[in-house]
N, C-alpha and C positions, 0 to 999 in steps of 0.2 A: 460222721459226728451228728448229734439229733440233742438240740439245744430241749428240754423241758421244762413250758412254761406256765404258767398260773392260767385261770379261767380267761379275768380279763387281758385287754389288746395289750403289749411289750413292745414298746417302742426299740426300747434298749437290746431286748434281744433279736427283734426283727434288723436291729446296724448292726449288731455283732454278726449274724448268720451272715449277712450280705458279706461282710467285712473277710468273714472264714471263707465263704464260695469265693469269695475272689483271690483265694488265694490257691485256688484248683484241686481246696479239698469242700466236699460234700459237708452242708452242711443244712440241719430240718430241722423244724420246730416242731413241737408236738404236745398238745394239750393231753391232761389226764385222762379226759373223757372221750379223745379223740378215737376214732374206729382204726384210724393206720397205724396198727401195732409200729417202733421201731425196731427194725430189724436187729438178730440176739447178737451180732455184728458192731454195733454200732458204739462208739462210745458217747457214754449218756452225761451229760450236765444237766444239773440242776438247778436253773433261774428262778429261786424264791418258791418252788411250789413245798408243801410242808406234807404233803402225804401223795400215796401213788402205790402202784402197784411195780411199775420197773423200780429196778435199782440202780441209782444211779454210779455214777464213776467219780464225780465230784458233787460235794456238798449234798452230804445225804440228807433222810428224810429230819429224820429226827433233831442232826442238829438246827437245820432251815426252820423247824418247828416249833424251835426254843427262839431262834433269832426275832420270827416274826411277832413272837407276844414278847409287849413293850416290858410285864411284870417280870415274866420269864428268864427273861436278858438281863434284866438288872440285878434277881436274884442272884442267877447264875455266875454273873460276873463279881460280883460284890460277896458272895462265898469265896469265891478264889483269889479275891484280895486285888482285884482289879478296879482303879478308882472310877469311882460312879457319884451322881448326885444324891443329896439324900433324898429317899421316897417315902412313902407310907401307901402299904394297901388297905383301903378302907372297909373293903366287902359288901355287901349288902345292906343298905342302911344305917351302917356304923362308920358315921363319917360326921368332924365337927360342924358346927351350924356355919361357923365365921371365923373367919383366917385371926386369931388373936397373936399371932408371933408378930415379929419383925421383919418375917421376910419374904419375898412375891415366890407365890406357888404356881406350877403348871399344876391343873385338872385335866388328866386325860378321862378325855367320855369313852374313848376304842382304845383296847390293849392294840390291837391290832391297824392302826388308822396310821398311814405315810404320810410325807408332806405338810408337816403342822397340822394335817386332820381331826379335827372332836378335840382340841386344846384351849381350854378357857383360861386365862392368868387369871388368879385371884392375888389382889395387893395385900396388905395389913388393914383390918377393918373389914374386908368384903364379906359377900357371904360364899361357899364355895356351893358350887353346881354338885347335881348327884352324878360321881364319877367314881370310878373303881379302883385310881389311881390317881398318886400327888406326886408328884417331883419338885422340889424344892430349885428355883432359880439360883443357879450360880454365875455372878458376875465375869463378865469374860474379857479376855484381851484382844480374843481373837479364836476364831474358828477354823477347822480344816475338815475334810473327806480325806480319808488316809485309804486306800484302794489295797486289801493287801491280799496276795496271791500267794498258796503256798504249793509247793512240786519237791516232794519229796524231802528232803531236809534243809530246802531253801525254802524263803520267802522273801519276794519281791512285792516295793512298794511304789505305789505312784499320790502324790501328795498336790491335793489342789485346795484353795484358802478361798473361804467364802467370803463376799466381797460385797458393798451395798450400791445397787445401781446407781450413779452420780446425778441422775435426773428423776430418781423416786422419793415421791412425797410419802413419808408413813405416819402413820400413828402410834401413839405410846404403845401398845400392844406390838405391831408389825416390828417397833425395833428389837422388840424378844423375841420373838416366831421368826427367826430367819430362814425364810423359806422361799423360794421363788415368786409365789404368790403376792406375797409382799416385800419384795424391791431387791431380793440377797441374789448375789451367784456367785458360781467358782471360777475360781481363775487361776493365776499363777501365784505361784507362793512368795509372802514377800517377808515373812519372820522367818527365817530359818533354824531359831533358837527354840524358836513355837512348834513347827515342823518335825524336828526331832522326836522333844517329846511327844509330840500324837504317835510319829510312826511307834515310840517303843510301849507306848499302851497300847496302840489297836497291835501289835503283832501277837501282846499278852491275849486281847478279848477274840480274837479269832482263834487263837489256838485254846482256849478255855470250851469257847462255844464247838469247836469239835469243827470247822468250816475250811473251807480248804481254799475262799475266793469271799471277797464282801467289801462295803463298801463302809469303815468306822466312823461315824460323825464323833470328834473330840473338839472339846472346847480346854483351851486356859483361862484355868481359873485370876478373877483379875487381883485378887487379895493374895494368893499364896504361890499362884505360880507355875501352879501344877495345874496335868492332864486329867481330865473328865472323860470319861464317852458316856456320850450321849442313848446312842443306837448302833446295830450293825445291819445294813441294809445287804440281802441276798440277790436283790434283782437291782440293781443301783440304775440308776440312769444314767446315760453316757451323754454326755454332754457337750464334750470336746471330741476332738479328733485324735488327741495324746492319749484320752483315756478309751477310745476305742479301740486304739490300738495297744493301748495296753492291755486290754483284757483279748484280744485278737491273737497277741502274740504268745500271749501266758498257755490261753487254752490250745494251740498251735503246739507248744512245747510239752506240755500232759496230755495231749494225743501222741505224739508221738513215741513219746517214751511209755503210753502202755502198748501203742504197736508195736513195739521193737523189743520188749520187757518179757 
């Protein structure tokens, strides 16, 4: 098996691989540019890179391509009636001076940026940053990573609820940007009402996105009740030891069933 992964360093797939070899099946990483062709043997995954010359076996190029731009993803999903925030893409230049609604915007400055990356909140009143994309803040109950994996005409999920450090101080900005950086992580799920609905939109936004493995960030909405996604991350970070071995065991089971297929 030959994990393929993005330019920059992959934490997440450097525990995955470990995780695979120690279960006494071979397992490599291997960047796009790298000179050690993977053998025409091997079974390929695709860990978030969006173009390449091999093909892989899961999470092809193209749909990884659409996952990592933020515009992309929201398009895509929000045609196929998958619920999403409201956005607006501004383009070049054609973007208002000053938030006159009523309600707080993310500015993304990178279609492409992880991690709350290049995200400026603008309130009501403010003026908005030049940024190529808006997403409209929706009020939340509560947030999950919905982990979902699909192997032939199943899919399996693994659901972890983001959580705010009990000893971190934030600021009005950090309480919307739940992001590591500022004070959030995952843990165990303690809505399970909440839980559900994420799992049954992220199973919609992965199988819209063409993805066979990814990581759905969904929020509930706090006004209506309903499921949002956010994002679908291709290279997710493994955080825990559950979800390393969930994705451990998933790709374990789509190796084997194309050896044996």
């Amino acid at each position: 098996m030959t994990i393929l992964i993005q330019t920059r360093p992959s934490n997440g797939a450097r525990t995955l691989a470990a995780a695979i070899n120690a279960e006494s099946i071979t397992c490599l990483r291997r960047r796009p540019s790298s000179r050690r062709r993977p053998s025409s043997r091997s079974f390929l995954v695709n860990w978030g890179v969006s173009d390449g010359e091999y093909v892989p076996h899961l999470n092809k190029y193209v749909a990884v391509h659409t996952a990592v731009n933020k515009l992309a993803t929201l398009n895509t999903l929000d045609n196929q009636q998958v619920r999403v925030p409201e956005f607006r893409y501004t383009g070049a230049g054609d973007r208002p001076e000053s938030n006159t609604s009523e309600h707080v915007w993310f500015a993304r400055q990178s279609l492409t940026g992880s991690g709350g990356e290049g995200i400026v909140v603008v309130r009501p009143g403010e003026t908005f940053p030049a940024a190529p994309l808006l997403v409209r803040y929706v009020p939340k109950l509560v947030e999950f990573r919905v982990h979902a994996f699909r192997i032939l005409d199943e899919t399996k999920f693994l659901v972890r609820q983001k959580l705010r450090k009990s000893d971190a101080e934030q600021t009005r900005d950090q309480r919307l940007i739940r992001n590591h950086d500022n004070g959030w992580v995952f843990g165990l799920v303690r809505d399970e009402e909440g839980a559900a609905k994420a799992i049954e939109e992220a199973a919609k936004a992965v199988q819209v996105l063409g993805l066979d493995f990814g990581a759905v960030d969904v929020i509930i909405g706090r006004d209506d009740g309903l499921p949002y996604v956010l994002e679908v991350n291709t290279a997710p970070g493994l955080e825990a030891v559950e979800v390393v071995n969930f994705y451990r065991d998933n790709l374990i089971s789509a190796y084997n069933a194309w050896r044996n297929g």
